[in-house]
N, C-alpha and C positions, 0 to 999 in steps of 0.2 A: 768384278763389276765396277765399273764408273760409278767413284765418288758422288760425281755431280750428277743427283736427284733429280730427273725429269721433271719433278714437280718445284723442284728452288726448293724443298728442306730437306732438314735429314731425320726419316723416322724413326720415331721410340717404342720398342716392342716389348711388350711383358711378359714377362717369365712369371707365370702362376704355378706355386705350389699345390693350389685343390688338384690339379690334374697330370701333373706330373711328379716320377719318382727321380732319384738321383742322372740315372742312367740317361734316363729322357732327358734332364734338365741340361745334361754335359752333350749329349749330340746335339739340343738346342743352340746351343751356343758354338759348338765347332761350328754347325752349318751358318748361325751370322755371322760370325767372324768370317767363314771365306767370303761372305754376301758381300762382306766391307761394311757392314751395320754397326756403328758405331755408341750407340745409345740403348743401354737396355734399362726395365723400372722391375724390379723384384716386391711382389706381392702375396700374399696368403690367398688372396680369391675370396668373395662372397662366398658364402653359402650357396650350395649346389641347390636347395628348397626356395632360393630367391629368384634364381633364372630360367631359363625354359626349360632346361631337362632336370627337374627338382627330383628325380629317382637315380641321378648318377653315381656312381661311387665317387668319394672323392680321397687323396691317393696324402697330401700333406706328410711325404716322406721327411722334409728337413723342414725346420722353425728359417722361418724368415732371417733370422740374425747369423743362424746358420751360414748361409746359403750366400749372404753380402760378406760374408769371408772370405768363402770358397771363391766367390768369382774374383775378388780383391785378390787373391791369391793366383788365380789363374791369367790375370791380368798385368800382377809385377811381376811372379816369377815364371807363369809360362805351366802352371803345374795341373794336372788332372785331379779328381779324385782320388786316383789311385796313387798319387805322386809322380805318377809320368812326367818329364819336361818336356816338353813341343820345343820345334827349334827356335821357330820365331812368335811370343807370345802377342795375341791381339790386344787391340788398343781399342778397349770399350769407356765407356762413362757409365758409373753405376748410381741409379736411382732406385728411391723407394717409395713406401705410402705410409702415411701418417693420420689417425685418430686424432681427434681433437678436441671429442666429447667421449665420455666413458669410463672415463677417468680421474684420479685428483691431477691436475697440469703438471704438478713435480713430476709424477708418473707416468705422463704421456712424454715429456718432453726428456727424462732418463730414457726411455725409450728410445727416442729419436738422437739424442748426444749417444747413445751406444751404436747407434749405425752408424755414426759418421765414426766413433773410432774406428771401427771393422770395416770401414771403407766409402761408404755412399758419400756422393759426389752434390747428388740435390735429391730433393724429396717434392710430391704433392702433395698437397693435405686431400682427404675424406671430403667429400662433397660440403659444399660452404653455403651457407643460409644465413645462420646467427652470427652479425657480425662481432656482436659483443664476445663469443666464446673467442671466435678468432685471434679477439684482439687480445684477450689472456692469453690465450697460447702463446701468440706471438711475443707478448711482454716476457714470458719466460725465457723463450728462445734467443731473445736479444738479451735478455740480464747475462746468460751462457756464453754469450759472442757467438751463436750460433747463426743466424744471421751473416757472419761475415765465412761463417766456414763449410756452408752448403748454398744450396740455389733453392728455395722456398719459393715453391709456386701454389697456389691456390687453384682448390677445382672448383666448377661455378654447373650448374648444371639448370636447360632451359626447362622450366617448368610445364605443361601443357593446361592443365588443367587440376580439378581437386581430388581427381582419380588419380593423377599422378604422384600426387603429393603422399598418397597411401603407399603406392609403390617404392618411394624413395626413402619411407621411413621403415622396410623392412629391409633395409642395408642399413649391415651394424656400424655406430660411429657416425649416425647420421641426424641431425638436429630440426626441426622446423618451426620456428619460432610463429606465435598467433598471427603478427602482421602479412606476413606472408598467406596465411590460411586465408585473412580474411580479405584482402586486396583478390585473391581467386576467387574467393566466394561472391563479390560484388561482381567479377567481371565474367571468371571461368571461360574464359578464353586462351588461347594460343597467344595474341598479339600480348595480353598482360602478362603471360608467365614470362616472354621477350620482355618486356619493360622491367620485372625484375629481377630478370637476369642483368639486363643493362645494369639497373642501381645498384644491385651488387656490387657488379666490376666495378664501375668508379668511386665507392666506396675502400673497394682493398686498393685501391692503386693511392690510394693512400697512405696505408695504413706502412709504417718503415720495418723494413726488412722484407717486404713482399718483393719478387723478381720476375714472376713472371705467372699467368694463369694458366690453366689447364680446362678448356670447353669440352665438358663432357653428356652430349643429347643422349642421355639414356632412352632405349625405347623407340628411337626415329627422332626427326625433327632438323637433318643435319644439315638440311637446306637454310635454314636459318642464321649458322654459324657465322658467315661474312657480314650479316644486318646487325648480329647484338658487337661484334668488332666495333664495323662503322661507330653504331650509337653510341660505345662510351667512348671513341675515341681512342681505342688502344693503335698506338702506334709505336709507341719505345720499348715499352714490356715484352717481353719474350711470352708467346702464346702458341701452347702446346691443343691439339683436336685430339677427340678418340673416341 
């Protein structure tokens, strides 16, 4: 396949452990690599009781830290599971996903320093509301030099209403601070959940060590995505959709 993305990027596909086992996760990855898919983000999954089919099994054969091994693995030396060498190994970028509530911060961000030993190249954070937590986090992750040894992007997600806001706190790792409740409740519209979505972003694009966001419309709304851009402004940031 041609590199050059009909669309001008290049997309980032996730490898969720709820739904697949070893087996699965390794033909995944055979068939991007011949795709020329050069970006994958390894994740554990919501909860199966969060999304629309809440009665699926779900399968979590390897721990996340696992798994950015294996593909770091599979990536410098070419190796399978089973130790096979392939002759010519592919050239991925390994990403992951990071909490940033739930935790004490030593222990989110040991977390996140043990992926980048075992491999991970940049991470997003968990859906971002509370700037204040952020911004501990982040202060950890810069004391670490972490900051200069991954690509820390922040995910920003548009808000719809105050029905939404119920939905996005049954995703674990996920924060919503009153202000935000109550700027919905005044307006409880679509156009205010876009306004703070906008204040978000121009807030993290602040905030040092941030590199890039990640627009994430849960639910619908992905028409939207070009107008909260526009509004804060992002032009230099590297801005991931999904």
């Amino acid at each position: 396949m041609d590199k050059k993305w009909s669309a001008g990027v290049e997309p980032i596909v996730q490898i969720n452990l709820r739904d697949r086992n070893r087996l699965g996760i390794q033909s995944d990855l055979l068939g991007l690599a011949a795709l020329g898919i050069r970006n994958i983000t390894i994740l554990g999954g919501y909860p199966a009781k969060v999304g629309t089919e809440p009665d699926a099994k779900e399968v979590y054969d390897l721990p996340t830290m696992e798994l950015v091994k294996y593909v770091n693995r599979f990536i410098q030396e070419g190796k399978l599971f089973d130790g096979t060498v392939m002759e010519e190994p592919p050239q991925m970028t390994i990403g992951t996903v990071e909490n940033i509530v739930g935790k004490p911060v030593k222990e989110l961000i040991d977390r996140l320093e043990a992926k980048v030993e075992a491999g991970a190249q940049f991470v997003r954070t968990q859906l971002v509301f509370d700037l204040d937590i952020l911004e501990e986090w982040m202060e950890e992750a810069r004391r670490r030099d972490l900051h200069n040894r991954i690509t820390i992007m922040a995910s920003i997600m548009p808000l719809r209403d105050l029905a939404h806001v119920e939905k996005a706190l049954k995703i674990p790792g996920v924060a919503v601070p009153d202000w935000v409740k109550q700027r919905l409740a005044a307006h409880n519209d679509r156009e205010e959940g876009l306004k703070i979505a906008t204040d978000i972003m121009k807030k993290v694009r602040e905030i040092e060590g941030i590199r890039g966001i990640h627009i994430r419309p849960l639910g619908g709304g992905e028409e939207s995505i070009g107008t909260i851009i526009e509004n804060a402004g992002f032009t230099s940031l590297k801005t991931a959709v999904s």
